[in-house]
C-alpha positions as CSV (number, residue, x, y, z in Angstrom):
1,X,-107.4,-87.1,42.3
2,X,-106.4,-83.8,44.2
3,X,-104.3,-83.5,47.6
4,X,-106.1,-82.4,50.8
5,X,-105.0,-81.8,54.4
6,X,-107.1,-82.0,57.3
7,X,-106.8,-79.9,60.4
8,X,-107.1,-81.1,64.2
9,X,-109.9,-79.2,64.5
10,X,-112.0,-80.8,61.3
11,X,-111.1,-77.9,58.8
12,X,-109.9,-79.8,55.3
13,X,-107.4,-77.2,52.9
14,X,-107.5,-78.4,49.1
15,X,-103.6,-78.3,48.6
16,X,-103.4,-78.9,44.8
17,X,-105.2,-78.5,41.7
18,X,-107.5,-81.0,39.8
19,X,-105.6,-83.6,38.0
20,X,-103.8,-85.9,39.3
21,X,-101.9,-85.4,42.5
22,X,-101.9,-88.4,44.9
23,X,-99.8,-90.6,47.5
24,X,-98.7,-87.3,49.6
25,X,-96.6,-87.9,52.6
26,X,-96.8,-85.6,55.3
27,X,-93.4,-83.6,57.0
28,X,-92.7,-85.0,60.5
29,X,-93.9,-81.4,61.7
30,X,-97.1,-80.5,59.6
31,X,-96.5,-77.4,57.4
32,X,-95.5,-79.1,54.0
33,X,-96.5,-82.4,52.3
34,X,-95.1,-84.3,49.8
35,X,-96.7,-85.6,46.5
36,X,-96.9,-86.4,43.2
37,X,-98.6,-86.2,39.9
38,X,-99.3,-83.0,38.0
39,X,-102.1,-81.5,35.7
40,X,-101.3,-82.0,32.6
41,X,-98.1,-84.1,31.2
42,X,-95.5,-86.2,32.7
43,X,-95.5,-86.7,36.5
44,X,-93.2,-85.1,39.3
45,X,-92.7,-84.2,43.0
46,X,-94.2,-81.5,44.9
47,X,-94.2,-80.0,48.0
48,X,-97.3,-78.4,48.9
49,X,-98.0,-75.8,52.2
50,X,-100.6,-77.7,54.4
51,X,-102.2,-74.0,54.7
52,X,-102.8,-74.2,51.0
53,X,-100.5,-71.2,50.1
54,X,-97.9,-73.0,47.8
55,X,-96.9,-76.1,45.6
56,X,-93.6,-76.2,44.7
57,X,-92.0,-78.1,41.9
58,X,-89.2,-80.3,43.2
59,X,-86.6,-82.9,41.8
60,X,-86.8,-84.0,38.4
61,X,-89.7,-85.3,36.5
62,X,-90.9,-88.5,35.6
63,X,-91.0,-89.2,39.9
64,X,-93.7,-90.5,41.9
65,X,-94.0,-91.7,45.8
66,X,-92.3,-89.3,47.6
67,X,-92.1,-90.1,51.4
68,X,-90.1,-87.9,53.9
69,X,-86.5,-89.3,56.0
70,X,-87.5,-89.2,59.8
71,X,-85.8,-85.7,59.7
72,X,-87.7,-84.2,57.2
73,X,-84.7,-83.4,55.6
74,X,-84.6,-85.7,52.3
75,X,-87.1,-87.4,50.3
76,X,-86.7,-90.8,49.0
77,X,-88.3,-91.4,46.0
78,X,-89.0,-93.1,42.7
79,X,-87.6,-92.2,39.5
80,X,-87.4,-94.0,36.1
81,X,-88.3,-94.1,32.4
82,X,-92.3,-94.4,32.9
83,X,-93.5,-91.3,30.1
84,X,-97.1,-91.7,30.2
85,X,-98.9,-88.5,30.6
86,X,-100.9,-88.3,33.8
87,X,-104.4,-87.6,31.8
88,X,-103.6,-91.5,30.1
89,X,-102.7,-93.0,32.9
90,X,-106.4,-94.5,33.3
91,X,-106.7,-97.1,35.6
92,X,-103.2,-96.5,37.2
93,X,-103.7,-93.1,38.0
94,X,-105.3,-94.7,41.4
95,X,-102.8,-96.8,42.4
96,X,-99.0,-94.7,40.9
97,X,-98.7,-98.1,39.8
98,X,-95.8,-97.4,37.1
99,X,-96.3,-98.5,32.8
100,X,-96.0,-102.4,32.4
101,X,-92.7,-102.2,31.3
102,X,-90.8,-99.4,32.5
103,X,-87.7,-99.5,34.4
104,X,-87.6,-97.5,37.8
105,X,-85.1,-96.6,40.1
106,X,-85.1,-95.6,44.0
107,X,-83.8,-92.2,44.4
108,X,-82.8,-89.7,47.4
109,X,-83.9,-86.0,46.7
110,X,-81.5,-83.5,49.5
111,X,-84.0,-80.8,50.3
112,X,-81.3,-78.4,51.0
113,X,-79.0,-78.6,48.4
114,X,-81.5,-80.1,45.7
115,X,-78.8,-82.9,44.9
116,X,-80.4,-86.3,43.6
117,X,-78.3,-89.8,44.0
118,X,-79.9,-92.6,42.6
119,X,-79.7,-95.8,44.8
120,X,-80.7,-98.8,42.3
121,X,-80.5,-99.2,38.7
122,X,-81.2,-101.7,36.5
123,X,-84.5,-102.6,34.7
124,X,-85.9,-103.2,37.4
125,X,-89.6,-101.8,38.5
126,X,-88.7,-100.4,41.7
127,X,-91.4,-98.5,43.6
128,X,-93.3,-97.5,47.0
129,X,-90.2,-97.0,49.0
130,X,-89.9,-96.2,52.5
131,X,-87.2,-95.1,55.3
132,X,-85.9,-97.2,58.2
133,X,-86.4,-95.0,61.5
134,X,-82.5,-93.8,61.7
135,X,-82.8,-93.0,58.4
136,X,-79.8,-95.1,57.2
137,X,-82.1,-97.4,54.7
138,X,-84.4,-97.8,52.6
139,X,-86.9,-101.0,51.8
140,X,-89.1,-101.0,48.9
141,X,-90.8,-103.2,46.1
142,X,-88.9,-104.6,43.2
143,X,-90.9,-106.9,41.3
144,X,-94.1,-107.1,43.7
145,X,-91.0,-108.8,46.4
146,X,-89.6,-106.8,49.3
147,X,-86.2,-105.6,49.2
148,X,-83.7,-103.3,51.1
149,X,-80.6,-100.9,50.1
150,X,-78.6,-98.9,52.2
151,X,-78.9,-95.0,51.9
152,X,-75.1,-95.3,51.7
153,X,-74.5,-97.5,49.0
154,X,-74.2,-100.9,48.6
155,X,-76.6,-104.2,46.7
156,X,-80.3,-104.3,47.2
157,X,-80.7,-107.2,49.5
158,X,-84.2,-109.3,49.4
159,X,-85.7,-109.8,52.3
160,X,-86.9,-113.2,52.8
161,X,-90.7,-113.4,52.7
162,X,-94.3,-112.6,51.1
163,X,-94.2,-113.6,47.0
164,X,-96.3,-110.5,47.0
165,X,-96.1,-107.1,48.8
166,X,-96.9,-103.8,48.7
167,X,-96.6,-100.5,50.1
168,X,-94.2,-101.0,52.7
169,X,-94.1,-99.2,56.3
170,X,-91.4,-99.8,58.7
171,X,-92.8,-99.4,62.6
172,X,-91.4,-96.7,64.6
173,X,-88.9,-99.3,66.4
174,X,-87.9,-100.3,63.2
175,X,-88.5,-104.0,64.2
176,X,-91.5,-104.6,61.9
177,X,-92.4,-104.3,58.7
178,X,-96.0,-103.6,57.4
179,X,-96.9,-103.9,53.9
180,X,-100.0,-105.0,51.7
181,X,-101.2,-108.6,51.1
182,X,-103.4,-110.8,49.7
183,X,-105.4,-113.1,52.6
184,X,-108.7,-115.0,51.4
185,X,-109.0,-112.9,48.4
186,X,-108.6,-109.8,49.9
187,X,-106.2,-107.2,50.2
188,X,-105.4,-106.8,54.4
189,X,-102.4,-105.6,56.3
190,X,-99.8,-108.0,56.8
191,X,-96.6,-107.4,59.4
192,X,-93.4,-109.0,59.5
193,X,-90.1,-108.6,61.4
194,X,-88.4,-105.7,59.2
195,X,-85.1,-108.7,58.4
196,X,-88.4,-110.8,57.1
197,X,-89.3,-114.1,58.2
198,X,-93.3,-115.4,59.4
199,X,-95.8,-113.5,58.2
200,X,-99.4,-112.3,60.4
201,X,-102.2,-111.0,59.2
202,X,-103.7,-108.1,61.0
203,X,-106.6,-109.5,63.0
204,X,-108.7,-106.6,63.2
205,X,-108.5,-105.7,59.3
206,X,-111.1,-107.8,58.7
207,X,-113.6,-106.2,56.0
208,X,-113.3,-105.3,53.0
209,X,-110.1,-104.5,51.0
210,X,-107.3,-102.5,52.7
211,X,-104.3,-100.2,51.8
212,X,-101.7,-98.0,53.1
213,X,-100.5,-98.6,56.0
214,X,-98.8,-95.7,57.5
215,X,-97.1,-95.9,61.2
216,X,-98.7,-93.1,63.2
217,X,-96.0,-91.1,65.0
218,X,-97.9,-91.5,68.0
219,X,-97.3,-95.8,67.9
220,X,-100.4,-97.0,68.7
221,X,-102.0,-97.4,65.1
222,X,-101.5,-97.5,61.6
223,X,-103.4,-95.0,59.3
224,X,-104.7,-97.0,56.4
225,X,-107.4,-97.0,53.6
226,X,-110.3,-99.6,53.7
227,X,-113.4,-100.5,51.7
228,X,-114.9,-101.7,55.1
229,X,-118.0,-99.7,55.1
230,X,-118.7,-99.3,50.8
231,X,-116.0,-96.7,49.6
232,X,-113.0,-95.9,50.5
233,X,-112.6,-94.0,53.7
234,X,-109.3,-93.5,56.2
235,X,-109.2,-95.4,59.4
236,X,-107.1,-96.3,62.5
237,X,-105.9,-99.6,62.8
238,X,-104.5,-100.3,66.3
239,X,-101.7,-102.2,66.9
240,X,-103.0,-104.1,69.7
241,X,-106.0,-105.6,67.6
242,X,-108.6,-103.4,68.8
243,X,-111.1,-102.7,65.8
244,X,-110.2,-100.1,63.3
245,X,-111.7,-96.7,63.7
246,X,-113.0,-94.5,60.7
247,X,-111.3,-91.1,60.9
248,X,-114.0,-88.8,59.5
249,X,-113.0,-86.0,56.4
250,X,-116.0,-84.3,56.2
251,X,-118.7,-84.4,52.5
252,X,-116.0,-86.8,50.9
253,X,-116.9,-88.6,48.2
254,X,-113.6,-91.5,48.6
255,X,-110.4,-90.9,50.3
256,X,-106.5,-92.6,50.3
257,X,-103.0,-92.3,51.3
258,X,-103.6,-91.0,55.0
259,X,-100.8,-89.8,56.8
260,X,-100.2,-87.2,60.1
261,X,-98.1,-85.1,61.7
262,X,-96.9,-84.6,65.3
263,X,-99.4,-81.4,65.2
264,X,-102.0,-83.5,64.2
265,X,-102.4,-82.6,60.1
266,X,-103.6,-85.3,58.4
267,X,-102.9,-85.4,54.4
268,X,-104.7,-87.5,51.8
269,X,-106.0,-87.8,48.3
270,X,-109.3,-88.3,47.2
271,X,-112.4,-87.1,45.6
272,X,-114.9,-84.6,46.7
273,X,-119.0,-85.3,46.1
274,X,-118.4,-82.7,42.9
275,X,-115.7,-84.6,41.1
C-alpha cells in the first residue's frame, strides 16, 4: 500500500514509498497529509507534502491512524504495544487493524511543540479515532463499541448504540455520527446522533461492501470506499440519499481512505496496475 494525492485538476502525486503507508488524513488546507506505516519495521506517523517533496517522521513509533484536529494543529492518534513489523502484518496490513492482543491507547500529538499526552490507558484496543468539530473531543473504537473522551481529560464514556462499529466520522455540525456497520451481510454506512441512540442505514449505500466514511468539508457528502462496481474505488456519498458517485483516480488498480481539502486535494492509499 503507498500514499497518493490527487489534484483538482486530475494530476495524482505518489507521496510515499512502497511498503506500507495507508489511512492518510488530509490537512484542512491541502499541503500536507497525515499517515502511517513505514517500509520496513515497526509502524509510525508521517507527514507527507501533497506536492510529493517530503515525508517526515513524526511522534513516536509503534502509531497508526493519524487524523488532523479541525485546526490542523494536533493530530490525534493511536499508540500502543502492537510490535509486528509492517512486512508481517499480512492480512492486516489492509485494514491498520492492530495484533489480536495488543493494548492501544488514544493519543494527541502537538505539531508545534512535538509534545504527546496520552488520553486512555488500560488494555484496552483502542483505535480509529476521530475529532469532534470544536476540537474539544475525541470518539473512537474500544472493543469494536463506540466510545468518547474529552481532549481535556476525564473517563472514556460509551456511547449508547451499535454492538459493532467502525471507523468513526463526526458530521461537520457535530450532531451525527457516521461509522461502519454490518446490514444484511454487508458492510454499509450507518449514522447516528453523535450522544448515540437509533441507528439508520444509509439508503443510497446500497452495493457492495463500504468503508470510510469521511465528512467532506464542503457538507454535502461523505467520501467513502465501496466495492460497488468490483474493486475498490472512492465515491461520494450524499447526504440527502442521492446515489453515490465514483470519484475517478486515474489507471488505479484499488483505492481507500479518501479524504479532501478545502483546495480540493484528495489523499488516498491504494495500488497502482504495477503493484
Amino acid at each position: 500500500m503507498t500514499v497518493f494525492a490527487l489534484s483538482p485538476d486530475g494530476a495524482i502525486t505518489q507521496l510515499t514509498p512502497d511498503g506500507v503507508f495507508l489511512q492518510a488524513h488530509v490537512h484542512p488546507d491541502g499541503d500536507v497529509a497525515a499517515c502511517w506505516g513505514a517500509e520496513r519495521g515497526e509502524p509510525r506517523v508521517w507527514l507527507a507534502a501533497t506536492d510529493g517533496s517530503s515525508l517526515d517522521a513524526v511522534g513516536p513509533e509503534r502509531a497508526r491512524h493519524p487524523v488532523f484536529d479541525p485546526t490542523g494543529t494536533r493530530l490525534a492518534f493511536v499508540l500502543g504495544d502492537d510490535s509486528d513489523p509492517v512486512e508481517e502484518m499480512g492480512p492486516r496490513g489492509a485494514s491498520g487493524i492492530p495484533a489480536h492482543g495488543s493494548a492501544t491507547q488514544i493519543a494527541i500529538l502537538d505539531l508545534a511543540s512535538g509534545d504527546v499526552t496520552v488520553l486512555t490507558d488500560g488494555p484496552a484496543l483502542d483505535q480509529r479515532p476521530c475529532w469532534s468539530p470544536d476540537g474539544s473531543a475525541i470518539v473512537f473504537l474500544r472493543h469494536g463499541r463506540l466510545a468518547r473522551v474529552e481532549v481535556a481529560g476525564g473517563e472514556v464514556v460509551e456511547i449508547q448504540g451499535p454492538q459493532f462499529a467502525y471507523r468513526p466520522w463526526f458530521s461537520l455540525d457535530g450532531a451525527e455520527l457516521f461509522f461502519i456497520g454490518m446490514h444484511e451481510g454487508h458492510r454499509r454506512i450507518h449514522r447516528m446522533a453523535s450522544g448515540g441512540g437509533a441507528v439508520t442505514v444509509m439508503p443510497n449505500d446500497d452495493a457492495g461492501h463500504t468503508h470510510g466514511p469521511f465528512a467532506d468539508l464542503g457538507g454535502e457528502h461523505l467520501i467513502v470506499h465501496s466495492t460497488r462496481e468490483g474493486a475498490w474505488w472512492l465515491y461520494e456519498l450524499p447526504l440527502d440519499g442521492a446515489p453515490a458517485r465514483r470519484i475517478e483516480v486515474g489507471s488505479m488498480a484499488s483505492v481507500g481512505h479518501g479524504t479532501r481539502a478545502r483546495n480540493g486535494v484528495i489523499t488516498f492509499d491504494g495500488q497502482t496496475m504495477d503493484d
